[in-house]
C-alpha positions in Angstrom: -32.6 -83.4 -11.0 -35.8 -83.0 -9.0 -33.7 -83.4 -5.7 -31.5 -80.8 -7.1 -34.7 -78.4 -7.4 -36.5 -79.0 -4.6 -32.9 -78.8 -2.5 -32.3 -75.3 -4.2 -36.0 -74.8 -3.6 -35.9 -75.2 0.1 -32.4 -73.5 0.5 -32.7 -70.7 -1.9 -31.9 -68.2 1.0 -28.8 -70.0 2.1 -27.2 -70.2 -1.5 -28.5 -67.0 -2.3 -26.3 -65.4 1.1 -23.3 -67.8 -0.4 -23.7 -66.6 -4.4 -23.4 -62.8 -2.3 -19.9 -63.6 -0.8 -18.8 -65.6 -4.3 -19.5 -62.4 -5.9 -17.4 -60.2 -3.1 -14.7 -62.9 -3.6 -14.9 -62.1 -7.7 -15.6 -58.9 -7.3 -12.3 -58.2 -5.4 -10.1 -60.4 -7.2 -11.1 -58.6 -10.2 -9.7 -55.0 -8.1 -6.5 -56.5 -7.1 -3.3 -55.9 -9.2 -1.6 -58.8 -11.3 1.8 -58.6 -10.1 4.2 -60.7 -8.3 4.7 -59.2 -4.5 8.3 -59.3 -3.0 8.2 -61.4 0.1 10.4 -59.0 2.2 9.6 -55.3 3.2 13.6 -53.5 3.4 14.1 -51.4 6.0 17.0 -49.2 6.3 18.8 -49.2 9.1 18.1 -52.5 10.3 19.5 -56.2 10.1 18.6 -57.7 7.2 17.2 -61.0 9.0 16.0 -62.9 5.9 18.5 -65.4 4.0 20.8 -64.4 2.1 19.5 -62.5 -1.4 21.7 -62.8 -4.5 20.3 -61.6 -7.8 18.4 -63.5 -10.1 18.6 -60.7 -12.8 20.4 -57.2 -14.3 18.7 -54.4 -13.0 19.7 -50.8 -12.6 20.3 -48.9 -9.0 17.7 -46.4 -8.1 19.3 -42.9 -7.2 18.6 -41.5 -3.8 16.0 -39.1 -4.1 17.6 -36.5 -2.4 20.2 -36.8 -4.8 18.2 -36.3 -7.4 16.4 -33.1 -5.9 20.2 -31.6 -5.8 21.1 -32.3 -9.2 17.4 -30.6 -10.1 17.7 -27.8 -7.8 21.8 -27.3 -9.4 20.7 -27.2 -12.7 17.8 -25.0 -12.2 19.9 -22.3 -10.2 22.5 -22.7 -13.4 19.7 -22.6 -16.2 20.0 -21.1 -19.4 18.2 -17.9 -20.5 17.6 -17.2 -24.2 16.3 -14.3 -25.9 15.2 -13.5 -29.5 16.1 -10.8 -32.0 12.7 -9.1 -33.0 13.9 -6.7 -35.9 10.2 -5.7 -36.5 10.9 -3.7 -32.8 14.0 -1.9 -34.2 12.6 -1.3 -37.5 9.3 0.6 -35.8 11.4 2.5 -33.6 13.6 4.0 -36.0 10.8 4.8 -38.2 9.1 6.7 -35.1 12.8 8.5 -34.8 12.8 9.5 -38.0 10.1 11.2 -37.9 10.7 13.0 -34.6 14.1 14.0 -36.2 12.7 15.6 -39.2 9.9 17.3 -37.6 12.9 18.4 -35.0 15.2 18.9 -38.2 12.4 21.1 -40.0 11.5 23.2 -36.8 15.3 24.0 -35.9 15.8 25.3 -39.6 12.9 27.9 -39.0 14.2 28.8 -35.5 17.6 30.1 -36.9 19.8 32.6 -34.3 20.3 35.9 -35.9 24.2 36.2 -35.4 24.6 32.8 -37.5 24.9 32.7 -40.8 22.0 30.1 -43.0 25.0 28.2 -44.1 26.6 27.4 -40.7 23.3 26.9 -39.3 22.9 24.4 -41.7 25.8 23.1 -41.1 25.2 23.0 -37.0 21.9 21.0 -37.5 23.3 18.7 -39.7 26.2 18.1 -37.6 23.0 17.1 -35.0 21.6 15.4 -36.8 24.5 12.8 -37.5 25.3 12.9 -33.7 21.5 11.1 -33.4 21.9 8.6 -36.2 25.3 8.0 -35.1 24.3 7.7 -31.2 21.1 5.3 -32.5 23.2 3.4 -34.7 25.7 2.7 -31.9 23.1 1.4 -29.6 21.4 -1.0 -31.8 24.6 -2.0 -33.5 24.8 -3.9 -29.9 20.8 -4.2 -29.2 19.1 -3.3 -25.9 17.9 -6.7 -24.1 14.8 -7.0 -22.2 15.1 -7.0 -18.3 13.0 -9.7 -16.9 14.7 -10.0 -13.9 16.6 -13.4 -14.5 19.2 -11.1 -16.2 19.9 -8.5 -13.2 22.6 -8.1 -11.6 24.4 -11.0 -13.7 28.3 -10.4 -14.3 28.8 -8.6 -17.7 30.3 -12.6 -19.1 27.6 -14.4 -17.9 26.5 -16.4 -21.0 22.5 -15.9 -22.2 21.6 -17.6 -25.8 20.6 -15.3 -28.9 18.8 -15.8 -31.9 19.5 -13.9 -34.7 16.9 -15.8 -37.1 19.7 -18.6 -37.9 19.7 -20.5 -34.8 20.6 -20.0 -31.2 24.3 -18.9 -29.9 25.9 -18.2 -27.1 26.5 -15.0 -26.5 27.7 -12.4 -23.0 25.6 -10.3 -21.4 27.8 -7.4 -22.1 27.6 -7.6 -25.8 24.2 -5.8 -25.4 22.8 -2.6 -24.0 20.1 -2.8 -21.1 17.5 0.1 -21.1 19.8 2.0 -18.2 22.7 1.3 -19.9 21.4 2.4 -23.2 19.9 5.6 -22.1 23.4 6.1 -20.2 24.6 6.2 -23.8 22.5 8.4 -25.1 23.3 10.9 -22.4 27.0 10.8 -23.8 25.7 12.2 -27.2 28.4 15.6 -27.5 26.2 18.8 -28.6 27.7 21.9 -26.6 24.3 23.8 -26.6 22.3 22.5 -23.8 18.9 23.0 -24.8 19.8 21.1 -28.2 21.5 18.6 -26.0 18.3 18.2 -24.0 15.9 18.3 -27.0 18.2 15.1 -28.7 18.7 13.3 -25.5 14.9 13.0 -25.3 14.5 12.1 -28.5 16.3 9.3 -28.5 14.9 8.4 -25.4 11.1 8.5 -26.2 11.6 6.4 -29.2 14.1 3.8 -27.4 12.8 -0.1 -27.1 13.9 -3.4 -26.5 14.5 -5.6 -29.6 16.1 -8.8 -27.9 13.3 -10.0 -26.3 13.3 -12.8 -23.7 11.9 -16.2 -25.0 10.6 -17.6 -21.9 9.4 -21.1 -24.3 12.8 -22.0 -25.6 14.1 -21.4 -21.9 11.9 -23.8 -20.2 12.1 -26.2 -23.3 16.2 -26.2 -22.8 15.2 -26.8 -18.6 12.9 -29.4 -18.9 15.4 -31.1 -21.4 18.2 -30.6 -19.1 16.3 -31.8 -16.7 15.2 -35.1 -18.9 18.8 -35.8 -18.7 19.6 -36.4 -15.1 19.7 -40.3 -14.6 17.8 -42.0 -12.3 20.3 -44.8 -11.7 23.8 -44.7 -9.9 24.6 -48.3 -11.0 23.9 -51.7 -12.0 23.7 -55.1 -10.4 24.6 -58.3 -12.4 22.9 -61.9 -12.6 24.9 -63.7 -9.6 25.8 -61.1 -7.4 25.3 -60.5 -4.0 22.9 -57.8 -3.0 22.4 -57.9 0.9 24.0 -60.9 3.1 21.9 -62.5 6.2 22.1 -60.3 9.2 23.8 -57.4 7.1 22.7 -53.9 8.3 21.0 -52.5 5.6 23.2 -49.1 4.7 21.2 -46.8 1.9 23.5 -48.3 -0.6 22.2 -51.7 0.5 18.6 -50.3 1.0 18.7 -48.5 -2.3 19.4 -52.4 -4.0 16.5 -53.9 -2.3 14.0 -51.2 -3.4 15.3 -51.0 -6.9 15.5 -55.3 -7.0 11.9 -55.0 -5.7 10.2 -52.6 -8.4 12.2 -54.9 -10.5 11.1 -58.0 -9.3 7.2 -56.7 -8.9 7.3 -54.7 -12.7 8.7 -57.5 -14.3 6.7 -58.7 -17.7 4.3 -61.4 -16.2 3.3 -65.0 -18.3 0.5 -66.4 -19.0 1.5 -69.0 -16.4 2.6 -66.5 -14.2 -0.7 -64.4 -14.2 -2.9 -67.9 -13.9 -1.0 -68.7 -10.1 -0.8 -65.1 -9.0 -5.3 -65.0 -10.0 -5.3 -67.9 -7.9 -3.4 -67.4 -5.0 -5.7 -64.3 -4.5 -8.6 -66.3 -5.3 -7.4 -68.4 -2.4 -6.5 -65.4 -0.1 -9.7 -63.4 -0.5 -12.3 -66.8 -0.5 -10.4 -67.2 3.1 -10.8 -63.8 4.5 -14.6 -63.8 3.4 -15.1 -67.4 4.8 -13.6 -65.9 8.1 -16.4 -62.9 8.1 -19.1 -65.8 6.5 -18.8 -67.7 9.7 -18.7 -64.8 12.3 -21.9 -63.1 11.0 -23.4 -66.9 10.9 -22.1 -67.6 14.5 -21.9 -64.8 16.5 -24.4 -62.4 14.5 -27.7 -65.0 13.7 -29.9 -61.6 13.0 -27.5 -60.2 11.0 -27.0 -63.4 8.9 -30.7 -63.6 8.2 -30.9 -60.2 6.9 -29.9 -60.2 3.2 -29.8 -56.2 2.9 -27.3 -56.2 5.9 -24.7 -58.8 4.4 -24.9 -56.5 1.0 -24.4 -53.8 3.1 -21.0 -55.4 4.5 -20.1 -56.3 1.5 -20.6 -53.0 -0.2 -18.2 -51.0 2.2 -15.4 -53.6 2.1 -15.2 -54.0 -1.4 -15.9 -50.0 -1.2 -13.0 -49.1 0.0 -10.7 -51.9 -1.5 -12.1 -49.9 -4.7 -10.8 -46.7 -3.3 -7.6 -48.1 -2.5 -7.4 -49.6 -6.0 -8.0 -46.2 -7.7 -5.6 -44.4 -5.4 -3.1 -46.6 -7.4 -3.7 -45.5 -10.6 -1.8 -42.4 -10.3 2.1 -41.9 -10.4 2.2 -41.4 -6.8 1.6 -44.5 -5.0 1.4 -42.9 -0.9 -2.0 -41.4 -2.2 -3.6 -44.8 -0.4 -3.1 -42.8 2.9 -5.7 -40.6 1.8 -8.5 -42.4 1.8 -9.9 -42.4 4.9 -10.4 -46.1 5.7 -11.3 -45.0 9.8 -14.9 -43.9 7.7 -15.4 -48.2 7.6 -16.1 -49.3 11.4 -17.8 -45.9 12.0 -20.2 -46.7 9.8 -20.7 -50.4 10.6 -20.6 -49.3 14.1 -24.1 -46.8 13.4 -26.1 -49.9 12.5 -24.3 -52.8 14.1 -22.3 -53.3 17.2 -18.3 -53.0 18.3 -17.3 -56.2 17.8 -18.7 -57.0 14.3 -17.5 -53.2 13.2 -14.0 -54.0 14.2 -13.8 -57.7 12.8 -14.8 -56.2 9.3 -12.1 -53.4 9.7 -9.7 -55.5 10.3 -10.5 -57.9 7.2 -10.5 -55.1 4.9 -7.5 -53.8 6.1 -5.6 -56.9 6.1 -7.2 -57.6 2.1 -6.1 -53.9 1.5 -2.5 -54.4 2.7 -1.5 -56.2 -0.5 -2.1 -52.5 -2.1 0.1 -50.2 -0.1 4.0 -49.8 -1.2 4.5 -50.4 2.8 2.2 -53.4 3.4 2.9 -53.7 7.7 3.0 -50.4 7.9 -0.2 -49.4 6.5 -1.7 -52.5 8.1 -0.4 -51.3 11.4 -1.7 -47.8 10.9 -4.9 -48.1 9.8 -5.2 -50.5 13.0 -4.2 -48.2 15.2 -6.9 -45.6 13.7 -9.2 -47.3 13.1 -9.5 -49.5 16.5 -9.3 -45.8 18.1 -12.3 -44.5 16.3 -14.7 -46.8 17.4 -13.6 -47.0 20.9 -13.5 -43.0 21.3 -17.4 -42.0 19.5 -20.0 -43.7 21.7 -22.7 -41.6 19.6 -22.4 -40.6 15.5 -25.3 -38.8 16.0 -23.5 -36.3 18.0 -21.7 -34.5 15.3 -19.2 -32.7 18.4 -18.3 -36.4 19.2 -17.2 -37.0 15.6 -15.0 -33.8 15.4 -13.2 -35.0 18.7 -13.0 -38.4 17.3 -11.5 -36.7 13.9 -9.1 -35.2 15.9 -8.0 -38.0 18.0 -7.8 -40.3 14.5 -5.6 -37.5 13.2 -2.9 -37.6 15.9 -2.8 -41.4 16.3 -2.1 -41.1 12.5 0.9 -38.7 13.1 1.9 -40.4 16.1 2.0 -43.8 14.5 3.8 -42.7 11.2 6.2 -40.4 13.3 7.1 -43.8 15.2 7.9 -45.9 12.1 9.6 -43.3 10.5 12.1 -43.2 13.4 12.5 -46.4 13.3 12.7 -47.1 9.4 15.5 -44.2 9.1 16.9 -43.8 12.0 16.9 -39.6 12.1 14.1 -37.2 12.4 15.0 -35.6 8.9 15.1 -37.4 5.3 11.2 -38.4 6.1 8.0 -38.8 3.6 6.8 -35.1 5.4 3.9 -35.1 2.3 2.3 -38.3 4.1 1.8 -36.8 6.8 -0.3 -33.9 5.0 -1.9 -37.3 3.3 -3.4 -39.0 6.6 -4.2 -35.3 8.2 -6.5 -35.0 5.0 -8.1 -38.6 5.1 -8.8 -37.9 9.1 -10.9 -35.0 7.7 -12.7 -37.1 5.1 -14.2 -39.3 7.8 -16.4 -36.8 9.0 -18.3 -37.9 5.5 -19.1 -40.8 7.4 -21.7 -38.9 8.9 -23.5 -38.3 5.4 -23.0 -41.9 4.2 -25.0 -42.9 7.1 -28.3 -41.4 5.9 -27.3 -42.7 2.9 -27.2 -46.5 3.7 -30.5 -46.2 5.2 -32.6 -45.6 2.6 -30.2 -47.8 0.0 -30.7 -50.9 2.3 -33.5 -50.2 4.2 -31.6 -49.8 7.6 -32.0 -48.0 10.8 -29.2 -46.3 12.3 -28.6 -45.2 16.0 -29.4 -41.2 14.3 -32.8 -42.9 13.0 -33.8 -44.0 16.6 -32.4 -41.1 18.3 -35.1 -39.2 15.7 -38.0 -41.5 16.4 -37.3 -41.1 20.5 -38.0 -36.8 19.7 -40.8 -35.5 22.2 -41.1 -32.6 20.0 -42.8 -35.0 16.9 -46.7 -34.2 17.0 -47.4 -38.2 17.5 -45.5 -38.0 20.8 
């Protein structure tokens, strides 16, 4: 026991660098997903040039995305509109009439013409009167439907859905008066006197409203249901059968098996014993990568190695950005990985250490990383690409114009990259994953952050930067 302390005592620093990295190594473990990974990335388009793959289980056949869109974009153009008798509306309007008409009724009885007798004037504005009610009575027998728009310019049998307080029924747009079409109507109203014709026609048209109303909630409840409905799958593959033969090109019927076989495959309900292997082999994977960057820094890097702050430092940003790789993933949409903007890594590294070290580290993390994006070589080869270019291309961080160019450059080496794989993944210049592009144009922007993390770092880990020396070398500070 007393060797045991004085051994500990003697190479506290040594096991104290070690405990670091045995916490990275936890640390990242603990960030990486339990799931089984499918050994082969599909690729439509090309050969399939692994064995043979039969099925080792049921699973369903994803649809083509673009299939689903149509089917979307078919229903949405043929969507249902429904609409909603408010009686309240009819009932307040024909209250408002009626007391237009009396007041009209009562004034017209005062205003008698000399030549006609009381009784046949009587008579006359009765016979008005009725040719109101009767015109009003008409129209809403019918209703007048609001115009929202959706409505215009529809054939008089297109269908719309109306509820009459008992339940939604189909019903065609002619069986209903529009505002025009109502106040066409009205003008139809047969009094032979013109300014009486006049004085009813406006009337009826000041107290005319709309009482089936447009019920925009039940209309994008019946969408989004319709919408519910459209499958995801185009078919199913069976324990036993075949899904792509060695050498096969892989069609999109082909491709489409893979993909779904993998989210199968990957999703699939882990064991106990299952989960135990899957912690281990990334126990295995990640105590390898950070025995890789243990030896370099201890190697090639002896001042680094001593310096406890700067080994907490590389340890930080790897696991860092394995973090915001991880969190990217907790969303539905898996290609938000490409935003983060991993070139941000060996920039930093670079400010404080030199080239080689900044790149060896990239590389690690991007490699570890891999085993989080949907396309693992693919990422891996573009965040290379990037991030080998961003390092190369800035000579000075301090110079923000040099990290604007360098932006730029990262940004079309991202394109360029993507663009290249997607040609040779599909095949065509259309049917691409356009929104990734937006995706690695954004996290080019986000490494001109690295810029603020710098200053950042220093006064964390008590580091000096090439901005901190460029600073000190001022002529203008008093002491110089």
């Amino acid at each position: 026991m007393k060797k045991l302390f004085e051994l500990i005592r003697n190479q506290h620093n040594s096991i104290y660098r070690i405990s670091l990295f045995v916490l990275a190594i936890l640390i990242g473990v603990y960030l990486m997903p339990r799931k089984k990974s499918f050994k082969h990335e599909p690729i439509e388009g090309k050969p399939w040039p692994h064995e043979s793959l039969i099925s080792d289980m049921e699973f369903s056949i994803l649809k083509p995305a673009e299939k689903i869109s149509e089917e979307k974009e078919r229903i949405q153009n043929q969507k249902n509109y429904f609409f909603t008798l408010d009686q309240t509306k009819e009932v307040s309007a024909r209250l408002k009439l009626n007391d237009e008409l009396e007041n009209y009724i009562s004034n017209k009885l005062k205003n008698r013409p000399k030549l006609r007798s009381k009784a046949e004037h009587e008579k006359y504005i009765l016979n008005i009167k009725n040719k109101i009610n009767s015109t009003w009575d008409g129209i809403y027998k019918k209703g007048v439907i609001q115009n929202n728009g959706n409505i215009e310019g529809k054939d008089p049998n297109y269908v719309i859905y109306v509820d009459n307080g008992d339940g939604s029924s189909a019903r065609y747009l002619s069986d209903f008066f529009t505002i025009n079409q109502a106040t066409e109507q009205i003008k139809k109203i047969n009094i032979s006197s013109k300014e009486d014709y006049n004085e009813a026609v406006n009337l009826l048209i000041e107290a005319l409203i709309q009482n089936i109303l447009f019920n925009k909630n039940d209309t994008d409840l019946h969408l989004e249901t319709e919408l519910d409905k459209i499958s995801k799958v185009s078919g199913k593959v069976s324990v036993g059968e075949l899904i792509v033969s060695k050498g096969e090109l892989v069609q999109q019927k082909t491709y489409l098996k893979l993909i779904s076989y993998k989210k199968e495959f990957e999703g699939k309900q882990l064991s106990a014993r299952a989960n135990k292997f899957i912690v281990t082999g990334q126990v295995l994977l990640f105590s390898l990568c950070f025995l890789i960057i243990f030896l370099f820094i201890m190697k090639n890097k002896k001042s680094v190695f001593k310096d406890t702050n700067a080994i907490k430092f590389i340890l930080l940003n790897i696991l860092l950005f394995i973090a915001l790789a991880r969190f990217s993933l907790i969303f539905s949409n898996n290609q938000l990985i490409y935003i983060v903007p991993f070139c941000a890594l060996p920039l930093i590294i670079r400010s404080f250490y030199d080239l080689r070290l900044a790149l060896f580290v990239y590389t690690i993390t991007i490699v570890l990383v891999g085993w989080l994006a949907p396309a693992p070589f693919h990422f891996v080869f573009i965040q290379l690409m990037a991030g080998i270019l961003s390092v190369l291309t800035i000579e000075n961080l301090y110079k923000r114009s040099d990290l604007f160019v360098s932006v730029s450059k990262i940004a079309v080496v991202y394109l360029i990259t993507f663009l290249g794989i997607s040609l040779i993944t599909k095949g065509d210049i259309f049917g691409q994953d356009y929104i990734i592009y937006g995706y690695l144009i954004i996290s080019a922007f986000l490494t001109l952050f690295s810029y603020q993390l710098v200053y950042v770092y220093e006064k964390l880990f008590s580091l000096v930067s090439d901005v901190s020396l460029l600073e000190l070398t001022d002529t203008n500070h008093p002491i110089l």
